[in-house]
Backbone bond lengths (Angstrom), bond angles and torsions (degrees), N, CA, C in turn:
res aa  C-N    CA-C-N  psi(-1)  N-CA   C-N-CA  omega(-1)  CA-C   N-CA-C  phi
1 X - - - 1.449 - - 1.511 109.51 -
2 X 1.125 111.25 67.78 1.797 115.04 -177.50 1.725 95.85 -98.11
3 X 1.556 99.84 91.33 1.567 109.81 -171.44 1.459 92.60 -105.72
4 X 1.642 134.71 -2.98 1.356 141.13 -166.71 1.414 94.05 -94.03
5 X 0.928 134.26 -7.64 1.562 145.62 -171.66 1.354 155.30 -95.81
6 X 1.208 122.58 27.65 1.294 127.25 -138.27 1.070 111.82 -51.15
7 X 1.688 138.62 -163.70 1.620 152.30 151.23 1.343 103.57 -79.97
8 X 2.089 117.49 118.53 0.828 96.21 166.11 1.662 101.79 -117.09
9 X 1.415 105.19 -126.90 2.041 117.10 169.62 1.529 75.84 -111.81
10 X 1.647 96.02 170.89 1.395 104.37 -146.18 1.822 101.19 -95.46
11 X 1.623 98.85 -23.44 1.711 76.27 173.10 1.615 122.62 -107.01
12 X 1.943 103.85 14.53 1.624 107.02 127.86 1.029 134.94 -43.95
13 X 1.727 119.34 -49.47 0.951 125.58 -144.39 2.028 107.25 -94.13
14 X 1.650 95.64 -10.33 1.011 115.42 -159.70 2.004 93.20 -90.88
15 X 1.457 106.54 -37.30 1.365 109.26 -176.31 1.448 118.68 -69.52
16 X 1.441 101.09 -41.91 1.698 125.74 173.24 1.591 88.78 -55.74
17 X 1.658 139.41 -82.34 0.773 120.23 -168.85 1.874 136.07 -21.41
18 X 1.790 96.32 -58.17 1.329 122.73 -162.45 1.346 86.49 -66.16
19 X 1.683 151.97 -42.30 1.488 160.97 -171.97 1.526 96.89 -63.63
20 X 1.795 124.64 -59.37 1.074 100.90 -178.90 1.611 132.81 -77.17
21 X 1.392 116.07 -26.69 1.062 125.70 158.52 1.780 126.58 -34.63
22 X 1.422 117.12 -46.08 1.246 120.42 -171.34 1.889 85.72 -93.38
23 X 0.804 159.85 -27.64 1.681 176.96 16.95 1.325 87.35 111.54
24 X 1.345 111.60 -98.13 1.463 119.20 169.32 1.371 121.00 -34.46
25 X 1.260 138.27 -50.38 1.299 131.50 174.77 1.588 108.16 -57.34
26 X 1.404 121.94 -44.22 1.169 125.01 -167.75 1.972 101.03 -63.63
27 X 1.118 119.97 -42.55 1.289 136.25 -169.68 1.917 100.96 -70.34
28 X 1.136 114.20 -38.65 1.247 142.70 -173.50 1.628 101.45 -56.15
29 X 1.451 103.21 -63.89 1.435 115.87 -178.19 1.270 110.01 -104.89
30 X 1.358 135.31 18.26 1.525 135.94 116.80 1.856 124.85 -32.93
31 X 1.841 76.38 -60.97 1.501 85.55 -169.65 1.506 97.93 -62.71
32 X 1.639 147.74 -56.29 1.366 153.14 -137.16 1.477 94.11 -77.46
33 X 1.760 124.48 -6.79 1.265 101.15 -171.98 1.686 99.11 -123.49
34 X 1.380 125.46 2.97 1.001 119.92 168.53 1.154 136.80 -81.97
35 X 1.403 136.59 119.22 1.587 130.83 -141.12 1.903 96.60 -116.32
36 X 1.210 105.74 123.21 1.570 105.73 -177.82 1.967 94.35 -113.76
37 X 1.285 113.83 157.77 1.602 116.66 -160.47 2.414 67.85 -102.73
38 X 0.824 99.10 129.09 1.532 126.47 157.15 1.450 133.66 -129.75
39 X 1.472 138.47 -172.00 1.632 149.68 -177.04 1.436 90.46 -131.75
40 X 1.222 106.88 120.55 0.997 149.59 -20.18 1.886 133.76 -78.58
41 X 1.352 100.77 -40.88 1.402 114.62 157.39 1.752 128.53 -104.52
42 X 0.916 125.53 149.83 1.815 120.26 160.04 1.581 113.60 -33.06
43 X 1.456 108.16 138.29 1.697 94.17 178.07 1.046 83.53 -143.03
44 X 1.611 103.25 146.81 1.564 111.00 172.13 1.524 110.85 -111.21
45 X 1.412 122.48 172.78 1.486 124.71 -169.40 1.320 93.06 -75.22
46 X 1.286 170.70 37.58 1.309 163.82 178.93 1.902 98.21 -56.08
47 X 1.581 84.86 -62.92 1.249 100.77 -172.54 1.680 125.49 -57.45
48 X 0.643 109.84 -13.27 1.535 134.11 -147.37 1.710 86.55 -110.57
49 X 1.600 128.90 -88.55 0.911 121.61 176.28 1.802 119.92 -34.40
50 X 1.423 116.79 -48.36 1.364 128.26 -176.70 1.925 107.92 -34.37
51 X 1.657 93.00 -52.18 1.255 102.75 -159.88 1.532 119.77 -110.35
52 X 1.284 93.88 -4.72 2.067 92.68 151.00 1.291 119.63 -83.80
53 X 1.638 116.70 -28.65 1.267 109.73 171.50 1.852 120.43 -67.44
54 X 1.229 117.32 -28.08 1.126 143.16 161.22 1.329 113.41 -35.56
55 X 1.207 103.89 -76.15 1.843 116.29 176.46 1.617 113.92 -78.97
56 X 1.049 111.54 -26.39 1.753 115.83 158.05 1.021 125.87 -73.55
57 X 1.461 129.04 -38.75 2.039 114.29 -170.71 1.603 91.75 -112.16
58 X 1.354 133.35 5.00 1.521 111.74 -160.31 1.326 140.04 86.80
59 X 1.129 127.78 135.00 1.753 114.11 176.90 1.370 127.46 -5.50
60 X 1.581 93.02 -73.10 1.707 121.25 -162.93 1.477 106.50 -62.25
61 X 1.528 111.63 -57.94 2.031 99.56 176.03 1.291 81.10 -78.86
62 X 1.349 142.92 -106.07 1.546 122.17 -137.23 1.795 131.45 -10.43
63 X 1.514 89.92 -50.14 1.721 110.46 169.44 1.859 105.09 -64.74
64 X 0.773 109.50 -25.99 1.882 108.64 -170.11 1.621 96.65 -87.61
65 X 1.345 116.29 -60.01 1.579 114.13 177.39 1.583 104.86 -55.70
66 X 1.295 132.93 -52.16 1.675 128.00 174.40 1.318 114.77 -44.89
67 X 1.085 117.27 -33.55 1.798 123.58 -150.47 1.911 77.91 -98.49
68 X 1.330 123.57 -43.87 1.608 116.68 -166.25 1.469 107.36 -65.25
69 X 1.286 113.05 -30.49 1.597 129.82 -164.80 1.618 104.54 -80.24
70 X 1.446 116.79 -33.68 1.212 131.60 173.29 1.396 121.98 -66.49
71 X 1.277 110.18 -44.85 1.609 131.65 -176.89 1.422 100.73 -77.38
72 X 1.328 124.52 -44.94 1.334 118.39 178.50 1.643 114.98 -53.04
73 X 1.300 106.34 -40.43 1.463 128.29 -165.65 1.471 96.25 -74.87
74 X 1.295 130.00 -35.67 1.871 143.14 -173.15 1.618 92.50 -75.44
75 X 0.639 100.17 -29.46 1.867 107.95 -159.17 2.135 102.86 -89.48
76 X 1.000 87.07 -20.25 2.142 99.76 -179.91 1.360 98.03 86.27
77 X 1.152 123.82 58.07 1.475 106.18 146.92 1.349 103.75 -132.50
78 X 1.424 97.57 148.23 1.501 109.02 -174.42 1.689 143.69 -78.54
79 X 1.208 88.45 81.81 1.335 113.43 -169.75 1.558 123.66 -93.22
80 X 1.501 108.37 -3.68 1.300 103.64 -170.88 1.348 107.22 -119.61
81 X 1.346 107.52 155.77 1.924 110.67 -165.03 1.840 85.56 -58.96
82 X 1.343 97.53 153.47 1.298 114.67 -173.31 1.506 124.39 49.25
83 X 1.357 121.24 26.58 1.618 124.67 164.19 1.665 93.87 -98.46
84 X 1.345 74.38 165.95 1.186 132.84 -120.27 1.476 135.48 62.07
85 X 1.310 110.51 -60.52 1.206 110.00 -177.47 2.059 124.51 -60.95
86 X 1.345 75.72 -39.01 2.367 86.42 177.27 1.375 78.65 -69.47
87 X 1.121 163.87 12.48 1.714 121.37 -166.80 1.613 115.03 98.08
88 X 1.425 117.87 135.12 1.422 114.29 169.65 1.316 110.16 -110.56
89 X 1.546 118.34 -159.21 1.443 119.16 176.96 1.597 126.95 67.08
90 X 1.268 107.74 -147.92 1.311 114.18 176.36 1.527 104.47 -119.81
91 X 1.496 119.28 26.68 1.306 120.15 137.92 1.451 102.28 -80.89
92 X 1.259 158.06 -57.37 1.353 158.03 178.92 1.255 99.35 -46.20
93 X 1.241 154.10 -55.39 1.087 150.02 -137.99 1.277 96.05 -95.26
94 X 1.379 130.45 -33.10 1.443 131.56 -160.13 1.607 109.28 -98.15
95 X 1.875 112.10 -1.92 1.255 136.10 176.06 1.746 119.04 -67.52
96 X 1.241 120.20 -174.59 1.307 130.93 -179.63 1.339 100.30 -43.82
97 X 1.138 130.36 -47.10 1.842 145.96 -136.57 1.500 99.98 -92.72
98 X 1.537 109.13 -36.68 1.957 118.61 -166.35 1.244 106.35 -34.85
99 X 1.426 119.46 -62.52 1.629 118.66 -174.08 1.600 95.59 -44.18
100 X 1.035 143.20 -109.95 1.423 158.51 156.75 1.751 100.58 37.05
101 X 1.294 95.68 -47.36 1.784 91.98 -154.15 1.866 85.99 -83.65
102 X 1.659 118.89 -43.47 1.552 97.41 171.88 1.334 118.13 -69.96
103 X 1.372 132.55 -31.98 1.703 111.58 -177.81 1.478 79.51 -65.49
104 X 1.355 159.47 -53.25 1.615 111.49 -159.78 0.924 105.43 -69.75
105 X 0.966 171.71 54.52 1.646 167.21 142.66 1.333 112.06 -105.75
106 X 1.437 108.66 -40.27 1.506 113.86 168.54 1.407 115.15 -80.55
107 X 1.357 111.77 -16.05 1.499 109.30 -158.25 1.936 86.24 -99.84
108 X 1.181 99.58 -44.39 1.950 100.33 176.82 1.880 98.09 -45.25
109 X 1.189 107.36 -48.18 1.901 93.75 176.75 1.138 135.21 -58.37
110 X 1.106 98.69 -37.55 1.740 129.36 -172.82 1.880 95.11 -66.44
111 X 1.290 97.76 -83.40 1.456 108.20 170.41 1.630 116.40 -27.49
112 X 1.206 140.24 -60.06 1.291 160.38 172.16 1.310 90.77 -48.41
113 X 1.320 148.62 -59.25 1.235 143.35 -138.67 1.605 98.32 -97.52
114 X 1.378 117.89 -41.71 1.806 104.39 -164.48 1.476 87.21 -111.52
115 X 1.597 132.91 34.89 1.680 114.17 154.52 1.323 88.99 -119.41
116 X 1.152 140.39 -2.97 1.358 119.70 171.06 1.928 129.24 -41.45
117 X 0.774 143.07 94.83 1.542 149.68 -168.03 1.834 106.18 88.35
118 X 1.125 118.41 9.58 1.660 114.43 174.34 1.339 112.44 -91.76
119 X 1.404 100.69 155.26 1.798 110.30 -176.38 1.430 83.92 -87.01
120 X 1.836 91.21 -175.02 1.115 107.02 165.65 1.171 136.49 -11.18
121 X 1.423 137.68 -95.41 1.441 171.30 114.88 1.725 85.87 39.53
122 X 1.382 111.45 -75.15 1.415 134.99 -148.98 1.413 95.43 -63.69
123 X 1.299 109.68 -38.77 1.972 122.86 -167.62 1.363 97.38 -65.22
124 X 1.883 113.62 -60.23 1.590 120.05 177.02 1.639 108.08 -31.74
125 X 1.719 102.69 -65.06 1.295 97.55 -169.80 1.292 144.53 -55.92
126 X 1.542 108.56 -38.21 1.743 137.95 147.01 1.333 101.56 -31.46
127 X 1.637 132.27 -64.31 1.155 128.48 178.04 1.310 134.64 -63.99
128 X 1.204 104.82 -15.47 2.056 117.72 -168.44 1.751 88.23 -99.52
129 X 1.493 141.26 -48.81 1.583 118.11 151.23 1.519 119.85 -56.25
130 X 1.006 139.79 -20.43 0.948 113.15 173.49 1.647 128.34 -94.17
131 X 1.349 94.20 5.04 1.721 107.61 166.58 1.824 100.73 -113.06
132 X 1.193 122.64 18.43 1.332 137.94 156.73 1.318 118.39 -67.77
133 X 1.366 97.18 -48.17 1.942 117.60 -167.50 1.772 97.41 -109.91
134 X 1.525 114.77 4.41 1.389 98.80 156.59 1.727 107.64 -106.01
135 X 1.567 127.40 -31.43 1.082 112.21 162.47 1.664 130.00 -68.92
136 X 1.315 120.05 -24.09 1.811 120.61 140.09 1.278 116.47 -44.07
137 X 1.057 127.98 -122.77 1.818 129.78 165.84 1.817 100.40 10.97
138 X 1.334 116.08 -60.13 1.661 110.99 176.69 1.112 115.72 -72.59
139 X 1.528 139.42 -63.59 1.252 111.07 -178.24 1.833 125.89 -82.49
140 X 1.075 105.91 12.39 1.543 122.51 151.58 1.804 106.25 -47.23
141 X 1.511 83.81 -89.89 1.721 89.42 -171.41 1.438 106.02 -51.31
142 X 1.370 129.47 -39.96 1.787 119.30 -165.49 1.306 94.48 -60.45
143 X 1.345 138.13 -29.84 1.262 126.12 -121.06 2.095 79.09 -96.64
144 X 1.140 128.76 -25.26 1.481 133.37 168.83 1.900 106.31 -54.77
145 X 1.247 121.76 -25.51 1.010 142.44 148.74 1.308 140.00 -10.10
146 X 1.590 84.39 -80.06 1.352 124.40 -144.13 1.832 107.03 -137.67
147 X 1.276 113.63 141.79 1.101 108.35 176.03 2.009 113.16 -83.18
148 X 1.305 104.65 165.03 1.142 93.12 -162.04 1.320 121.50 -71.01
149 X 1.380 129.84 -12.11 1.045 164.06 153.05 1.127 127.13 -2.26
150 X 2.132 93.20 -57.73 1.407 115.42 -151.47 1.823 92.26 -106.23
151 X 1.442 111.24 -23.22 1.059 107.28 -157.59 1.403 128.68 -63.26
152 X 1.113 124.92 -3.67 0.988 96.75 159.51 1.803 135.05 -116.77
153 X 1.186 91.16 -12.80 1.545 117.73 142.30 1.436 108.41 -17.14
154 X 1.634 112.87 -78.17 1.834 119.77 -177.35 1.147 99.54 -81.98
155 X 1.111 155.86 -43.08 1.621 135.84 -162.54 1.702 104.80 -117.15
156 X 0.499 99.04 29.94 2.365 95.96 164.16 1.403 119.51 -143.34
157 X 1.738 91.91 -67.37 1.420 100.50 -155.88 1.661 110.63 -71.28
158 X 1.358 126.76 -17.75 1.346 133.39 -178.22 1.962 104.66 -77.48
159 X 1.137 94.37 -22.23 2.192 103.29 -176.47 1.876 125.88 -118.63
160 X 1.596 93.80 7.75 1.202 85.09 -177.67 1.132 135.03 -101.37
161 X 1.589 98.05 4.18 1.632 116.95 -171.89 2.004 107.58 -106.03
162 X 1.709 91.78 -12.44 1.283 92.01 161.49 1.683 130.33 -104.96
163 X 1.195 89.64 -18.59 1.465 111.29 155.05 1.433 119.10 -47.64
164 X 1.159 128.95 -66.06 1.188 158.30 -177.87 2.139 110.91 -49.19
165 X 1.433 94.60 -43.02 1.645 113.94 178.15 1.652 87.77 -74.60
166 X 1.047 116.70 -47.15 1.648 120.73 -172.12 1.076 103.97 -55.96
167 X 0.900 139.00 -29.26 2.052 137.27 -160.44 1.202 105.04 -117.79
168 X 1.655 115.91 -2.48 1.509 110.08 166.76 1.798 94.12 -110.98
169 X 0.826 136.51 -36.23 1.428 116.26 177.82 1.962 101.17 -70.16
170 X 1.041 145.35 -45.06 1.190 148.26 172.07 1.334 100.40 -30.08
171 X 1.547 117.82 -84.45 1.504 137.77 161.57 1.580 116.18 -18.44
172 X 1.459 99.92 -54.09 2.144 93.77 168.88 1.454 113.99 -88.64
173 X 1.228 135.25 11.16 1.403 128.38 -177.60 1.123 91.28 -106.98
174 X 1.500 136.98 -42.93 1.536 126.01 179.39 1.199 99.08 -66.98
175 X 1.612 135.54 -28.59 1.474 120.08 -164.89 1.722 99.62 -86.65
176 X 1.631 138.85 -32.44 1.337 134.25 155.76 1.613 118.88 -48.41
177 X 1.223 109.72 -36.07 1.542 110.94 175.53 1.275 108.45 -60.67
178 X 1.086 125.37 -39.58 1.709 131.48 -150.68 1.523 91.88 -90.45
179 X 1.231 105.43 -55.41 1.898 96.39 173.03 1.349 114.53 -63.13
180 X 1.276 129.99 -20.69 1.541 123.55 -174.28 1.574 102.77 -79.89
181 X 1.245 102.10 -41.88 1.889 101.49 -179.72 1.344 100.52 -62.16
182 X 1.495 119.21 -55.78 1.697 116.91 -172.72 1.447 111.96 -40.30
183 X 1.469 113.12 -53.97 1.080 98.13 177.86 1.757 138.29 -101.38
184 X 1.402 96.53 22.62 1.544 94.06 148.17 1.530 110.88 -103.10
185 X 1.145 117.92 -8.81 2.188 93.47 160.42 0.964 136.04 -66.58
């Protein structure tokens, strides 16, 4: 459902791209730094941004804004919830969190690919696998970490109920967008 998108000429379409891409990253690491007071831990929109852009622009920009947001983060700038202070770079990346930051990258594709033309419902669902294969991919790598013990204790059960609010407000903001465009054409 890349309804953010119009038809343009191709090295419009190529500039528009390169705009949403850095757009999305910027929105991306909006969300990673915004801290909301929640049960059980603080959650920030990380998630939330990740996966409306996902089910909003499509694979290809969703995947281009993820991959920009990533590179920024490879590169030391502080883009990721808790950079500066956890560490920047690809010491951060190579941290507790690493798994996490590639299932979103995989999971931004994934997501992009099976909400394309789905309502509501269909968008949620596109989005709840594709934060499937970011909590796999994450507690994979933590789990080198972490004994197995703990795992899921620190990486699930403290984010999944806010996670979860995330992919339903994501899911109704693309579904208000889509009526707001409908009805200004």
């Amino acid at each position: 459902m890349a309804f953010l998108t119009p038809s343009l000429t191709r090295p419009a379409a190529l500039w528009r791209g390169l705009g949403i891409a850095l757009g999305g990253a910027l929105l991306i690491t909006l969300g990673a730094k915004a801290q909301i007071p929640f049960w059980p831990v603080p959650m920030t929109l990380h998630t939330l941004a990740v996966f409306f852009l996902a089910a909003a622009l499509g694979p290809r920009l969703a995947l281009a804004a993820m991959a920009t947001y990533l590179a920024a983060g490879a590169l030391g700038m502080p883009v990721f919830s808790g950079a500066p202070e956890r560490g920047i770079g690809l010491a951060y990346m190579a941290g507790p969190t690493g798994g996490y930051l590639a299932g979103y990258l995989l999971g931004t594709g994934l997501t992009g690919w099976l909400a394309q033309g789905r309502g509501l419902i269909g968008r949620f669902l596109a989005m709840l696998a594709g934060l499937a294969v970011v909590y796999a991919l994450g507690l994979a790598w933590l789990a080198t970490f972490l004994p197995a013990s703990g795992l899921l204790a620190a990486g699930f059960t403290p984010f999944i109920l806010g996670d979860l609010v995330k992919l339903a407000l994501a899911s109704g903001l693309i579904s208000g967008l889509a009526l707001l465009r409908a009805r200004a054409q």
